[in-house]
Backbone bond lengths (Angstrom), bond angles and torsions (degrees), N, CA, C in turn:
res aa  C-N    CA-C-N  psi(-1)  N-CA   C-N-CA  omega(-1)  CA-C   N-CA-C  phi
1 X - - - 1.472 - - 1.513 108.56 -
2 X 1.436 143.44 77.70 1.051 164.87 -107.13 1.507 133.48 143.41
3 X 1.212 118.37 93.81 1.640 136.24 151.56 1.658 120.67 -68.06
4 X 1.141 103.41 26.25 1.654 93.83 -175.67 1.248 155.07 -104.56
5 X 1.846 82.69 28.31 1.408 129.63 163.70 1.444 95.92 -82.50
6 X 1.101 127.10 -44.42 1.847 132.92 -158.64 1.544 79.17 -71.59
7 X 1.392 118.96 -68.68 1.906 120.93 -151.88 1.404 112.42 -56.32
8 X 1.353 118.59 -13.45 1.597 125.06 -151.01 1.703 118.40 100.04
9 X 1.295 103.88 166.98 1.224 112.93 -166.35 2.208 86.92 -105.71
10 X 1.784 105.07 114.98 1.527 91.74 166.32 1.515 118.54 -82.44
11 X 1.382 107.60 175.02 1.385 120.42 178.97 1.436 102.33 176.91
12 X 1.995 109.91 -176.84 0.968 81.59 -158.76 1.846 119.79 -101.38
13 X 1.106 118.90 -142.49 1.717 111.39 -134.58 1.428 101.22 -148.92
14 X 1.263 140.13 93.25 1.799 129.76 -164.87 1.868 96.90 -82.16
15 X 0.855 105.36 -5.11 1.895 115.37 -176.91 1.647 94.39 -84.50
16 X 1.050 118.39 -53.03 1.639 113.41 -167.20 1.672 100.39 -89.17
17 X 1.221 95.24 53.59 1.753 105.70 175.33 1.895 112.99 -67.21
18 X 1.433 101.81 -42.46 1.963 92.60 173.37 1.861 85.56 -120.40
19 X 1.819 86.35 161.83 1.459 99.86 164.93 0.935 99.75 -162.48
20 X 1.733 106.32 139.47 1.349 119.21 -158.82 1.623 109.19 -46.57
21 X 1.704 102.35 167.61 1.530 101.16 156.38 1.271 121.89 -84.84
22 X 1.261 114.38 -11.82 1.704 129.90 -168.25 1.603 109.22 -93.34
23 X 1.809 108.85 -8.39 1.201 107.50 -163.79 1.854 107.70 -30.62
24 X 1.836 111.08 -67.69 1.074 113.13 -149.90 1.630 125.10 -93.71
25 X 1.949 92.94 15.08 1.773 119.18 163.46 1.691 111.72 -30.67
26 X 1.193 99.94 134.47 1.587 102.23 174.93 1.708 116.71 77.68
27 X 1.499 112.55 -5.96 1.960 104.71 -168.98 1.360 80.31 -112.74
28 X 1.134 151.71 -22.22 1.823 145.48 156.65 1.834 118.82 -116.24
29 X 1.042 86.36 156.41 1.475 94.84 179.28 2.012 105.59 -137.48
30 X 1.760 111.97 162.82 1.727 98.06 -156.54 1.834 84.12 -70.74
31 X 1.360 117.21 147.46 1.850 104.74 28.77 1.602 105.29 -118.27
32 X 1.366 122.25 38.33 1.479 117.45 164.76 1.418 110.11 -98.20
33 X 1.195 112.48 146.30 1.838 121.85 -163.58 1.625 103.26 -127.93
34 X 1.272 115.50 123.03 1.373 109.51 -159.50 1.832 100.10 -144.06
35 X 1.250 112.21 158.30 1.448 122.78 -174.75 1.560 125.44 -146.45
36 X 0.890 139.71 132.31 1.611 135.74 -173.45 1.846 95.82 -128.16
37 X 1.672 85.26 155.26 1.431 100.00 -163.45 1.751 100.40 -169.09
38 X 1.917 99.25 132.16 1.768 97.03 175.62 1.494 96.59 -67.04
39 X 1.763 111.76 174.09 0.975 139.62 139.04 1.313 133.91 -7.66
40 X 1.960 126.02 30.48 0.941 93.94 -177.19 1.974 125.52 -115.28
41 X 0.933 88.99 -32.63 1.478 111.92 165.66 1.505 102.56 4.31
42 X 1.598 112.76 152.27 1.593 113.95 135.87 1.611 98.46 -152.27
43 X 1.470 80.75 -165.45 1.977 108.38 -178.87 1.442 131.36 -30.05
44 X 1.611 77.71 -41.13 2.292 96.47 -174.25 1.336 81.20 -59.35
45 X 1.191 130.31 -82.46 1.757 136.81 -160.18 1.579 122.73 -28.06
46 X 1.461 111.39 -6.70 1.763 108.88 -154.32 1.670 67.65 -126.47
47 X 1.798 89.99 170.84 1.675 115.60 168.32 1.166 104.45 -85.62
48 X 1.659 100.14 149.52 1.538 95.13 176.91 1.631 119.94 -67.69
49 X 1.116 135.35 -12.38 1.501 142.72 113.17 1.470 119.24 9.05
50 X 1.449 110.94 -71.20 1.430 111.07 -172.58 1.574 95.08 -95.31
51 X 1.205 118.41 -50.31 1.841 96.34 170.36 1.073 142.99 -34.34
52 X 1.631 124.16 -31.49 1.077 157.01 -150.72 2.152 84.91 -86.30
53 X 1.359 103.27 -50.11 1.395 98.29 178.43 1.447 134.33 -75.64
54 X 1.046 123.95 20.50 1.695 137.93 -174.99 1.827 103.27 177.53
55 X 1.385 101.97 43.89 1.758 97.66 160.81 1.408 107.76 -113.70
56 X 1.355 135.70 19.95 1.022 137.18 131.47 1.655 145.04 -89.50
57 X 2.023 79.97 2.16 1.451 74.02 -175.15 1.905 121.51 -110.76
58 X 1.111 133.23 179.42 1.380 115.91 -150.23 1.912 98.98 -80.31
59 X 1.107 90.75 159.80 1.655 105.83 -176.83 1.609 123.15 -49.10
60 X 1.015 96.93 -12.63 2.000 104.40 161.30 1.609 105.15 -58.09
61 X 1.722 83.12 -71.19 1.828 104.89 -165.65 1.424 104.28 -31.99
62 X 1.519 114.50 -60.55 1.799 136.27 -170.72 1.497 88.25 -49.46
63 X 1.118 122.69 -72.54 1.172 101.33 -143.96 1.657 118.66 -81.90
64 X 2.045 112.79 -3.47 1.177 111.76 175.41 1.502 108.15 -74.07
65 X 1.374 104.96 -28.49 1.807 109.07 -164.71 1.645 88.03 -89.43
66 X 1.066 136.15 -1.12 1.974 118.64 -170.45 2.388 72.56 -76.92
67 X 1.411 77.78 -64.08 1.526 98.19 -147.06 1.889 109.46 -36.01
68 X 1.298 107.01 -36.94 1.824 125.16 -171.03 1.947 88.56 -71.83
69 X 1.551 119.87 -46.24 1.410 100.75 -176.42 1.888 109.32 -92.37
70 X 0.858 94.96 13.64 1.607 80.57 168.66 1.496 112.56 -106.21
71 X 1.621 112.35 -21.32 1.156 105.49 -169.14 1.930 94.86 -89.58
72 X 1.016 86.63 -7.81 2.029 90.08 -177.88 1.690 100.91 -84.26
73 X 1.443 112.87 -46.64 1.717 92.53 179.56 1.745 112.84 -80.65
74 X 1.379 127.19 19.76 1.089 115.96 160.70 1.414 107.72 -109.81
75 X 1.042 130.30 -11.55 1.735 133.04 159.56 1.627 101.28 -62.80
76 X 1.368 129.67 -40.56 1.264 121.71 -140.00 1.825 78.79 -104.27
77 X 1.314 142.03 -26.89 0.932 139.05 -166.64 1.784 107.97 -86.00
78 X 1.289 109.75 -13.63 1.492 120.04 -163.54 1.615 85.61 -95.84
79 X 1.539 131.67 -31.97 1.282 127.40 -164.32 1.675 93.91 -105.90
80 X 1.708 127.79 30.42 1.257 122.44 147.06 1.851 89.80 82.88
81 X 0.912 132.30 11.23 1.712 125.87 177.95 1.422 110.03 -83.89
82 X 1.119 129.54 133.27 1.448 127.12 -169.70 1.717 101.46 -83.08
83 X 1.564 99.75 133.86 1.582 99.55 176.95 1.281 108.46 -52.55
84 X 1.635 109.29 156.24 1.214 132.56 172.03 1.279 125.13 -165.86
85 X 1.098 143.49 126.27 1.627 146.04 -172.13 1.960 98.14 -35.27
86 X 1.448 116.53 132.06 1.256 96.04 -178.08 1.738 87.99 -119.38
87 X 1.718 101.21 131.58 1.525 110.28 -144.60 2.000 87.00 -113.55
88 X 1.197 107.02 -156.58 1.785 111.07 -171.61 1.606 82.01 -137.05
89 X 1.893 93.62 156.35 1.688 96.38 147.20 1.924 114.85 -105.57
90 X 1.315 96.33 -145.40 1.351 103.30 -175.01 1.816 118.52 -81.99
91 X 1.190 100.10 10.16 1.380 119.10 -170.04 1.729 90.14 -126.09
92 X 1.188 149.33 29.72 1.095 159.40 -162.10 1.911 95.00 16.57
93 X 0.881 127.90 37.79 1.859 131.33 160.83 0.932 108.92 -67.32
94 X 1.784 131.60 128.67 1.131 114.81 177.85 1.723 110.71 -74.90
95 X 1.161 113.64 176.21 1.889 128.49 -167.43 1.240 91.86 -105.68
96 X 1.703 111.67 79.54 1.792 99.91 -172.47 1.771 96.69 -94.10
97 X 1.540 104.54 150.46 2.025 118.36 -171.26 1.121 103.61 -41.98
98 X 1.563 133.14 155.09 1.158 135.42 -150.41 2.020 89.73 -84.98
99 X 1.341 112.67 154.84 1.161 122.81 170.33 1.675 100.52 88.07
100 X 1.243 126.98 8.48 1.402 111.23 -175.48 1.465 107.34 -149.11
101 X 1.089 130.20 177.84 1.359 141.09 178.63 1.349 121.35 -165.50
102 X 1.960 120.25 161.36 1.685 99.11 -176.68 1.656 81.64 -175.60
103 X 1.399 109.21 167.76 1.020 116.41 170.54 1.507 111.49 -124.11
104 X 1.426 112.86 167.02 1.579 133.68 -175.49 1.489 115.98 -115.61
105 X 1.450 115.76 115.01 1.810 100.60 162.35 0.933 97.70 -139.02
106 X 1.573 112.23 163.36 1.846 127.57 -178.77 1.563 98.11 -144.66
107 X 0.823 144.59 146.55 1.279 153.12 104.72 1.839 124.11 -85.32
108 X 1.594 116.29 -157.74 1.354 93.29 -172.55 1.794 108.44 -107.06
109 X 1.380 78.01 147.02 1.633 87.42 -160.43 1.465 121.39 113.28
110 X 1.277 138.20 -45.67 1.147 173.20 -64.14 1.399 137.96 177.84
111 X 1.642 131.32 70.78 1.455 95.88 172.11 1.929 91.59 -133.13
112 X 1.422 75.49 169.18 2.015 91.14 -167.66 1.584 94.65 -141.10
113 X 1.146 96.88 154.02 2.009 120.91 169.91 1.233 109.57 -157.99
114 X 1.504 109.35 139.87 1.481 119.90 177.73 1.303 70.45 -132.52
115 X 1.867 96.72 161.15 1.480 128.52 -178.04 1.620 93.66 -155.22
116 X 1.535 93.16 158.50 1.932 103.29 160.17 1.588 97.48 -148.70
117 X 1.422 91.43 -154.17 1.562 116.67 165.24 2.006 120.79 -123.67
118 X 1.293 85.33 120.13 1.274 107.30 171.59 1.612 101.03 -18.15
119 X 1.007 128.56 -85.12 1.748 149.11 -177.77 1.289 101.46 -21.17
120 X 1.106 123.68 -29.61 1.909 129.84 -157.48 1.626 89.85 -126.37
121 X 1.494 133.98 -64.50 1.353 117.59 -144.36 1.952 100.37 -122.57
122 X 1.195 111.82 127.86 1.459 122.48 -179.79 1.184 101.18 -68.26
123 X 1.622 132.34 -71.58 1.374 129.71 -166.73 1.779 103.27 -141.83
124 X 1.320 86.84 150.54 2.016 79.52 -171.71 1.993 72.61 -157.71
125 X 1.750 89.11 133.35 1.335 121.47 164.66 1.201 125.64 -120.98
126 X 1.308 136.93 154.64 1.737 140.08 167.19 1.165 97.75 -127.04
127 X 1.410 110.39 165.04 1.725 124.84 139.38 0.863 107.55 -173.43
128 X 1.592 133.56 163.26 1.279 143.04 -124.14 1.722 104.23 -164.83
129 X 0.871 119.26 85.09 1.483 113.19 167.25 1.416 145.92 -119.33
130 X 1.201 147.86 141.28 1.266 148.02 -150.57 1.704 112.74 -50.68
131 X 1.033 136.87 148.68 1.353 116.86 -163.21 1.520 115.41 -107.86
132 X 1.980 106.92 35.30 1.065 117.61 -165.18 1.779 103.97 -86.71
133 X 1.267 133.74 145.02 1.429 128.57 150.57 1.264 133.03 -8.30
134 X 1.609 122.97 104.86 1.442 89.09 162.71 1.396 135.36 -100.37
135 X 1.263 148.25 170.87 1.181 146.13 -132.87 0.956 112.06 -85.87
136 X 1.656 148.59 147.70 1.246 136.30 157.54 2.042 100.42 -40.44
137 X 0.685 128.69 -62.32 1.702 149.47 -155.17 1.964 81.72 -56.04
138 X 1.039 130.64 -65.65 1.353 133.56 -157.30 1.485 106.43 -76.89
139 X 1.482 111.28 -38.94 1.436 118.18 173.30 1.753 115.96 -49.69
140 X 1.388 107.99 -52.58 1.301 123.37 154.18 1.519 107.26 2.08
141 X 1.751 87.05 -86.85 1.221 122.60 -140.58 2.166 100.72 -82.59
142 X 1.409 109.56 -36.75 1.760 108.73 160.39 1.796 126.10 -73.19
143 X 1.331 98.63 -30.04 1.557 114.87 -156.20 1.557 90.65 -80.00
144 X 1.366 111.38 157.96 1.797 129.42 159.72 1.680 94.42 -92.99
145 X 1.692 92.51 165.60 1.321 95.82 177.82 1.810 107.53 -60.24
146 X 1.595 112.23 -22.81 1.498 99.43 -159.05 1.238 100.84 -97.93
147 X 1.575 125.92 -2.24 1.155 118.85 -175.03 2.368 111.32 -99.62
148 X 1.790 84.82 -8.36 1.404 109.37 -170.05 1.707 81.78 -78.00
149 X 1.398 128.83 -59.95 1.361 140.11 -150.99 1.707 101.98 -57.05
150 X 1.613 100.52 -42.45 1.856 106.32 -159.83 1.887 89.26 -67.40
151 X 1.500 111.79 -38.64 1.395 101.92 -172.74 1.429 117.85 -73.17
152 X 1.251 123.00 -12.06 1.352 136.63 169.34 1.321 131.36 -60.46
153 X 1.506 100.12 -33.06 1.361 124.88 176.18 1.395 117.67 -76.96
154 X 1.278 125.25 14.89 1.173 138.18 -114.98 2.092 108.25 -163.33
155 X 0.934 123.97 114.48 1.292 121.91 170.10 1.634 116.84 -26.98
156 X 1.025 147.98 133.08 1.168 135.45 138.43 1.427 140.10 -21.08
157 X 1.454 119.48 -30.97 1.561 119.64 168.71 2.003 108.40 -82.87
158 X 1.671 97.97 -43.61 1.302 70.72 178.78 1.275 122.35 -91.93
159 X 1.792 116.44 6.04 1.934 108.11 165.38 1.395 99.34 -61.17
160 X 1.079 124.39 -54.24 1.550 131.69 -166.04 1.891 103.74 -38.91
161 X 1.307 105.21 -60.55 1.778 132.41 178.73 1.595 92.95 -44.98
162 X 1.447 111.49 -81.44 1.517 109.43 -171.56 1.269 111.36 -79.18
163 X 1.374 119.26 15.16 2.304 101.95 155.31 1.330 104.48 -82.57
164 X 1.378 104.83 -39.28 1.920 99.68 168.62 1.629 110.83 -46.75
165 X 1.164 111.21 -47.07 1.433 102.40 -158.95 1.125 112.73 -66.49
166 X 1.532 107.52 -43.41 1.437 120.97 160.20 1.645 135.75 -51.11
167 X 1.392 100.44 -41.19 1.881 101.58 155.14 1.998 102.79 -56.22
168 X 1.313 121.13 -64.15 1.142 114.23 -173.52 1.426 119.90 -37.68
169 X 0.946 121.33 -61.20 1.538 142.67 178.58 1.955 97.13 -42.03
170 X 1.332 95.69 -73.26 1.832 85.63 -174.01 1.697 99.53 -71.94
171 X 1.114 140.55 -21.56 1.600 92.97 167.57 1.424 131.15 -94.59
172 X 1.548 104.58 -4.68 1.403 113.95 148.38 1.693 117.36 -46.63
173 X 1.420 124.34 -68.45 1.455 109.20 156.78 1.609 140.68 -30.05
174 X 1.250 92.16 -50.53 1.778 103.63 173.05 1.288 111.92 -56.62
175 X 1.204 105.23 -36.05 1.704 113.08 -179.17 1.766 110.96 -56.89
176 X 1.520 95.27 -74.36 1.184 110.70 154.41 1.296 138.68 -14.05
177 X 1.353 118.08 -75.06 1.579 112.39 168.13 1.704 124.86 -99.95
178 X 1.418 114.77 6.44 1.426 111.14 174.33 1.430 103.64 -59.72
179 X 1.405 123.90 -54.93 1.503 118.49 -149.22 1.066 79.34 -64.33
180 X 1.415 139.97 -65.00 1.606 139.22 -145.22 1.669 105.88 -69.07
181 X 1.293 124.84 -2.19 1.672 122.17 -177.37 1.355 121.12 -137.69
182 X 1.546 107.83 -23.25 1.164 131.63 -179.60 1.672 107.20 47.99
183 X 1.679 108.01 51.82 1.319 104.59 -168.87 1.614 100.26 -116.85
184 X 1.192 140.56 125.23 1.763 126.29 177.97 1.588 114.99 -91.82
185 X 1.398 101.80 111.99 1.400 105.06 160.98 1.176 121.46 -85.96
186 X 1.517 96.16 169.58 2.159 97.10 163.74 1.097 93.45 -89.82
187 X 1.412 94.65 -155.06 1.421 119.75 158.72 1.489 145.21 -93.68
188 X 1.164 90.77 -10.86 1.697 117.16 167.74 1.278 121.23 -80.98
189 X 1.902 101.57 -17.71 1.542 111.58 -169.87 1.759 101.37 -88.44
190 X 1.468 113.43 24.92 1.661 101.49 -159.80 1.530 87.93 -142.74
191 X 1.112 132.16 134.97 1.276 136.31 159.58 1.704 120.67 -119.03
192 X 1.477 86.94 124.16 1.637 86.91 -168.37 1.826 113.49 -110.18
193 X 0.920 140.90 149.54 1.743 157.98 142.15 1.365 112.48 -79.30
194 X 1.349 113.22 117.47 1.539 106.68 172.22 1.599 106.04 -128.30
195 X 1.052 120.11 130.26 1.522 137.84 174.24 1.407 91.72 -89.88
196 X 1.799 110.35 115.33 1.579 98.07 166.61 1.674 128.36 -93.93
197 X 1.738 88.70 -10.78 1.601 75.42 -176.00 0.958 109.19 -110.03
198 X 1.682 145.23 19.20 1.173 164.54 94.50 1.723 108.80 -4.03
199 X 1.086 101.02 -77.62 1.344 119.64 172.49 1.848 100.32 95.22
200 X 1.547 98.80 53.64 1.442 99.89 168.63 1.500 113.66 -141.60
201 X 1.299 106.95 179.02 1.940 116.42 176.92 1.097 104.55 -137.76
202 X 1.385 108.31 152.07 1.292 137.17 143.95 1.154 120.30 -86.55
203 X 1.728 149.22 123.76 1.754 136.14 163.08 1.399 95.58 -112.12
204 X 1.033 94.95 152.41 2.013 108.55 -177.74 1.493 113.28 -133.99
205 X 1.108 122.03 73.25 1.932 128.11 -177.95 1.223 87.68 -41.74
206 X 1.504 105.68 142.60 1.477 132.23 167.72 1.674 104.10 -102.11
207 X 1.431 131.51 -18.04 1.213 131.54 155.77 1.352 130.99 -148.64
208 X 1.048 114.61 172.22 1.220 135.86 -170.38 1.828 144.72 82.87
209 X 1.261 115.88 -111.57 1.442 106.72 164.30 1.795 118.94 -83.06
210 X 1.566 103.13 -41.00 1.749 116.96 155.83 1.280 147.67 -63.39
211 X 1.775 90.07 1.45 2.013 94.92 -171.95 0.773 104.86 -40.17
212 X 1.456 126.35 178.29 1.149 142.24 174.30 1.588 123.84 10.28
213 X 1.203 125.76 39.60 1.189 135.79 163.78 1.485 124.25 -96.81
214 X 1.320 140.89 128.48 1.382 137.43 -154.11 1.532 90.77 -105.92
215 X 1.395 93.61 125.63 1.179 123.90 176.02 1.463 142.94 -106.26
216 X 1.654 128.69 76.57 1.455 117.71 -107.05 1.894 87.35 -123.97
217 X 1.382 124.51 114.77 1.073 138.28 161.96 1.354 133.32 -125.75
218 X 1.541 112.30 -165.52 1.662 117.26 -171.10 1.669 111.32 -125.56
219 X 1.487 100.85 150.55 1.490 104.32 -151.21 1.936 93.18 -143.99
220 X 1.436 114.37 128.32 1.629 93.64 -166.33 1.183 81.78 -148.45
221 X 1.902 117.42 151.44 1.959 109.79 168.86 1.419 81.01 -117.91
222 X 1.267 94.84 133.03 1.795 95.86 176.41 1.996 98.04 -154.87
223 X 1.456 92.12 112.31 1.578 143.01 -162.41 1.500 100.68 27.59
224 X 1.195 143.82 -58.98 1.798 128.55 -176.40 1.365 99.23 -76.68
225 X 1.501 137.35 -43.17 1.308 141.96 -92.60 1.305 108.85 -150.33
226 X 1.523 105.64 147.92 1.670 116.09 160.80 1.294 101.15 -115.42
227 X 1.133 103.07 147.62 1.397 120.85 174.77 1.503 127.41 -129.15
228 X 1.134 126.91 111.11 1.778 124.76 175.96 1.307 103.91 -102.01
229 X 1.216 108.65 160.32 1.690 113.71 166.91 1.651 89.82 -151.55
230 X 1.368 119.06 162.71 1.355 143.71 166.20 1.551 114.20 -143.86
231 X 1.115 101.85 141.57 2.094 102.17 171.37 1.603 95.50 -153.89
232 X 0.955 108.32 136.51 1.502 133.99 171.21 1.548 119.70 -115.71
233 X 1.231 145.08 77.47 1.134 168.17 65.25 1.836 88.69 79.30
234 X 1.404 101.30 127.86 1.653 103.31 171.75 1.600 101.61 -58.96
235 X 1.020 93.85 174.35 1.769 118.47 177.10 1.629 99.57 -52.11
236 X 1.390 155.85 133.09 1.116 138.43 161.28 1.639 124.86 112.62
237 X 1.506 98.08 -21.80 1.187 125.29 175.20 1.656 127.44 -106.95
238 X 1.562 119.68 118.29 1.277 98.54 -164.58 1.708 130.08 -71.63
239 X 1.453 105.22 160.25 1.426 99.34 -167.05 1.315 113.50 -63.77
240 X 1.608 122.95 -172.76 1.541 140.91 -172.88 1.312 82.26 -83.41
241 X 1.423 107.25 135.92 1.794 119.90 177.57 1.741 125.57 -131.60
């Protein structure tokens, strides 16, 4: 569930030299533990384990994936998890330590990870994207007709503003519940509500194990950037509010 051949290819960014510590304030709350960080990472930093998985690939890739696992084994080390090479499966998911889970996004300039614990959080997504326009042409191609219509209603700079937000938002979801369903949607298969000055969502799967289940997260542009987050709360526990 990805256009990101259409958006550009990220990497990294000598402009997004600091980023806040507060960047990703307000899109989680405990018990998910989360961190943002520019572009800087490389190879030396990972096991030869996790190197072994992107040392062929070009110097963007290296240095988005150094940066997503370093900032993940110091989340996972702050929540008492014993280091360990954090490896992929065949679905490129990362193999996060037993009892925990987290997600990864980068765009350019940019990378972020939230993590929790299994025990407390069912599925937890991020993503992070540039806070450029997206296209009439791409909107098309992410948007539902009803989610195409609300932006219609709507100036042209800020449909452009909120189709980003709206790409963010559904692949923040995808993120979210693939590992946990291993089911692939499009983008047509997801219907989203976004409150902007709230700074929240609704996503609504049109199939599979989540149809029609309301899916209620946080969505923020704060100065380069969009930002989504999602957390889903075990059974018993109340939702992200």
């Amino acid at each position: 569930m990805s256009t990101a051949s259409a958006l550009g290819t990220p990497g990294p960014d000598d402009a997004a030299s600091t980023v806040p510590a507060d960047l990703l304030a307000g899109l989680f709350a405990p018990p998910v533990s989360f961190r943002a960080a520019p572009l800087r990472a490389g190879l030396a930093q990972l096991a030869p384990s996790e190197r072994a998985l992107v040392e062929k690939a070009v110097a963007a890739r290296q240095c988005e994936f150094a940066q997503g696992r370093v900032l993940a084994h110091r989340l996972l080390e702050n929540l008492g998890v014993a280091d360990a090479p954090l490896l992929r499966d065949a679905d490129r998911v990362p193999l996060w330590p037993a009892g925990t889970l987290g997600s990864i996004s980068h765009t350019r300039g940019l990378c972020a990870v939230a993590v929790a614990r299994t025990r407390e959080v069912e599925a937890l997504g991020l993503d992070v994207e540039l806070a450029t326009p997206l296209s009439a042409e791409l909107r098309r191609r992410v948007c539902t007709g009803v989610e195409r219509r609300w932006l219609e209603a709507r100036g042209e700079a800020e449909a452009g503003a909120l189709g980003k937000a709206l790409f963010s938002v559904k692949e923040c979801v995808y993120k979210a519940c693939f590992p946990r369903l291993r089911e692939r949607w499009g983008f047509q298969e997801l219907e989203v509500e976004i409150d902007p000055g709230a700074g929240r969502f609704v996503a609504v799967p049109r199939k599979g194990a989540f149809a029609g289940r309301r899916l209620a997260g946080r969505v923020a542009s704060r100065g380069r950037w969009w930002l989504a987050g999602l957390t889903l709360p075990v059974v018993g526990r109340a939702e992200q509010r």
